[in-house]
C-alpha positions in Angstrom: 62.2 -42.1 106.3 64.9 -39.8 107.5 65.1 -36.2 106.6 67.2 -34.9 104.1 69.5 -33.9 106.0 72.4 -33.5 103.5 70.1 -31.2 101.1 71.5 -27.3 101.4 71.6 -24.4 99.7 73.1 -20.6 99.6 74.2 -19.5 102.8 73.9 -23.5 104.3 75.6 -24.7 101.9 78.9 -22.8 102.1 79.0 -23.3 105.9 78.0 -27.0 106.1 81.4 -28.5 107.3 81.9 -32.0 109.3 84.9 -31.8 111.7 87.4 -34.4 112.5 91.0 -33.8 114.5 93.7 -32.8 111.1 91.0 -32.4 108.5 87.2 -31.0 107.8 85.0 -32.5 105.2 82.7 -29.3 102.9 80.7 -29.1 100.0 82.6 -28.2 96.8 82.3 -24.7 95.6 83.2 -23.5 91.7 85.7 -21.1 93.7 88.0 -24.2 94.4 89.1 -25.1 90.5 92.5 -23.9 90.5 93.1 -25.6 94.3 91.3 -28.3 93.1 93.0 -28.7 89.3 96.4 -28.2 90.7 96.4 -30.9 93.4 94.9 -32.8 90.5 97.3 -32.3 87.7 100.2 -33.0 90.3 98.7 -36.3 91.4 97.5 -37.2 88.4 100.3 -40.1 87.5 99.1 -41.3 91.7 95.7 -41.5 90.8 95.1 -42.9 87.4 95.6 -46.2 88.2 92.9 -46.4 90.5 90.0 -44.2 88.9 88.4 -44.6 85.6 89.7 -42.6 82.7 90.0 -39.1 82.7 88.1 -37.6 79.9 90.4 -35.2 77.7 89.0 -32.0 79.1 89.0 -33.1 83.1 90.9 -30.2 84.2 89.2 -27.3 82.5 87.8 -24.5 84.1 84.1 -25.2 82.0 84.6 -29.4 83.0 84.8 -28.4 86.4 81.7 -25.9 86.7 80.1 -29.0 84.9 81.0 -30.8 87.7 80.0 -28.5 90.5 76.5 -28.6 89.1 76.4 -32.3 88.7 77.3 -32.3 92.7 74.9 -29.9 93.8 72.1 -31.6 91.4 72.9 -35.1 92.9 73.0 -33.5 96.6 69.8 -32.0 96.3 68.1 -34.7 95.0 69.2 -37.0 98.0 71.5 -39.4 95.5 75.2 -38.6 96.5 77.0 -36.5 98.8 80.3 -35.1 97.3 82.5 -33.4 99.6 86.4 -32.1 99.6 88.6 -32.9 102.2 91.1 -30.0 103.5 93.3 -29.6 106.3 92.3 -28.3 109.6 95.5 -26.1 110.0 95.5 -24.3 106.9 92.0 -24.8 104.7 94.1 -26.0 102.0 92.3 -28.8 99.7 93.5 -32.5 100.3 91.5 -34.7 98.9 87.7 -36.0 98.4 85.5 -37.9 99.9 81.6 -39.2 98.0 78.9 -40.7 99.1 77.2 -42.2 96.4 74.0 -44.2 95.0 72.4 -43.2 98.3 69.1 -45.7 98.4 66.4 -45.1 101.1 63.9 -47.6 101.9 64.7 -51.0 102.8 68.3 -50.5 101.5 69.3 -47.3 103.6 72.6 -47.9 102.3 75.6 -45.9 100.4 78.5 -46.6 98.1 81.6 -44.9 99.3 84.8 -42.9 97.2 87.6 -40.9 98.0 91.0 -39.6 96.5 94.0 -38.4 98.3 96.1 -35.3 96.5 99.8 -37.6 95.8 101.9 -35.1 98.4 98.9 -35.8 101.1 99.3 -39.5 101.1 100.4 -42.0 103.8 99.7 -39.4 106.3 96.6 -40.4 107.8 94.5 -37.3 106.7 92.2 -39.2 104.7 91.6 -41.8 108.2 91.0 -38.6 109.9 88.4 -37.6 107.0 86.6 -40.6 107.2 86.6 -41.3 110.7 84.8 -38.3 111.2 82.1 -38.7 108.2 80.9 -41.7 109.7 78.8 -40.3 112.3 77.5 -37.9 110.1 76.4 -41.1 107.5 74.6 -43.6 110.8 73.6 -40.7 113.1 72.2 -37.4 110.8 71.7 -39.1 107.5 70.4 -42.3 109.4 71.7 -45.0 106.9 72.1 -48.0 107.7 75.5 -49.6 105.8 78.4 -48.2 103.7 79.6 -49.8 100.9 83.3 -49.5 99.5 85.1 -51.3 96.9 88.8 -51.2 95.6 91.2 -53.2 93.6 93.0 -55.8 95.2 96.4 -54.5 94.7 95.3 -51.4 96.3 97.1 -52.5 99.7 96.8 -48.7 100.9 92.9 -48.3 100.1 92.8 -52.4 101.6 94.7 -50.8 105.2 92.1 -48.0 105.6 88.8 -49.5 105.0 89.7 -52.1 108.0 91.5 -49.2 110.5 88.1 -47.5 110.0 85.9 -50.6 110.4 84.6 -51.7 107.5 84.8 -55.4 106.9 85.8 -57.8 103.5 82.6 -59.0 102.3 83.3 -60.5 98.5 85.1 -60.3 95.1 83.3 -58.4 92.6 84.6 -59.9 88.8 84.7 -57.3 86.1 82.7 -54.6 88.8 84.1 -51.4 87.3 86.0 -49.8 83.9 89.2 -48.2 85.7 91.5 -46.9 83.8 90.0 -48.2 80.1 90.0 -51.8 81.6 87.4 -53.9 83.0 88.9 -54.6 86.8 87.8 -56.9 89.4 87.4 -55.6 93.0 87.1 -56.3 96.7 83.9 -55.4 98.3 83.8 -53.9 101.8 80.7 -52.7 104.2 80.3 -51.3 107.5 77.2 -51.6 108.9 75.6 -48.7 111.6 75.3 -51.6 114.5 78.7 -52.4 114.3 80.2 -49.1 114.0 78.2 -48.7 117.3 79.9 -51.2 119.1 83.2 -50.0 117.7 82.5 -46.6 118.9 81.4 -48.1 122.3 84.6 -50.0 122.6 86.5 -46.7 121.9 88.0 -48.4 118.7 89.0 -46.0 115.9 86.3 -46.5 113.5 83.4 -44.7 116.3 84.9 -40.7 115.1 
């Protein structure tokens, strides 16, 4: 079994940071909820369409320190891996990124999510993001496939999954409750050996 490698605390924690070329992937801190509720307010209208609902109170300060402690319980127990993406320039708060239903075993294999602030969009920040979080997923955390889905009208979401690798699998009926409705999806995977030969190949999806 691999080490938990994605397990910090304190001092670790604040400085664990994965690095790609315009953006660098960190844990969430409860210092980040105005950043974090702005970008979110102002993309709200963006994103709705594509996550489940958002509960009345999703953009209180008390919601959000909820959610911090969610993340860092989920981290620590080895389940998910939540991380904010912000640009390399400035620091400033772009979008996130999670690794999710992390199983170890004969599975070694994750569930991938990620949102993209509405101003931040179509600029390849969130490629750059996950581009460089895949060698962190086959190489440190040692897992051995990635699993995304999105909606099939989601051309954008559709357009990154392949220019980072991952290959259409299946259709998922009724998979997940976005937006108060029952949608179906498109299942994608990327599997560690052929991320390797991508990155051997010098293709885009080897960071």
């Amino acid at each position: 079994m691999a080490p938990p490698v994605f397990r910090f605390r304190g001092r670790a924690q604040e400085e664990f940071r994965i690095e790609g070329e315009r953006t660098f992937l960190r844990h969430p801190q409860a210092g980040d909820f105005a950043e974090w509720s702005q970008l979110r307010a102002a993309s709200r209208a963006f994103l709705e369409p594509w996550e489940p609902r958002w509960p009345e109170d999703d953009l209180t300060r008390p919601a959000f320190r909820y959610r911090i402690r969610r993340y860092d319980a989920d981290r620590e127990a080895g389940l998910a891996l939540p991380l904010f993406v912000c640009q390399k320039a400035n620091g400033r708060l772009v979008g996130g990124v999670t690794l999710g239903t992390i199983r170890r075993g004969a599975a070694e294999c994750c569930s991938l999510g990620y949102w993209m602030g509405h101003q931040y969009a179509g600029k390849g920040l969130m490629h750059d993001a996950l581009k460089s979080l895949l060698p962190h997923v086959f190489e440190r955390m040692r897992l051995h496939r990635i699993e995304a889905a999105c909606i099939p009208d989601n051309a954008r979401s559709q357009r990154l999954l392949e220019n980072v690798g991952f290959r259409r699998e299946g259709y998922l009926n009724g998979y997940l409750k976005i937006n108060g409705a029952w949608r179906d999806h498109l299942l994608y995977a990327l599997i560690a050996e052929d991320w390797r030969v991508a990155r051997s190949k010098g293709s885009g999806s080897g960071g």
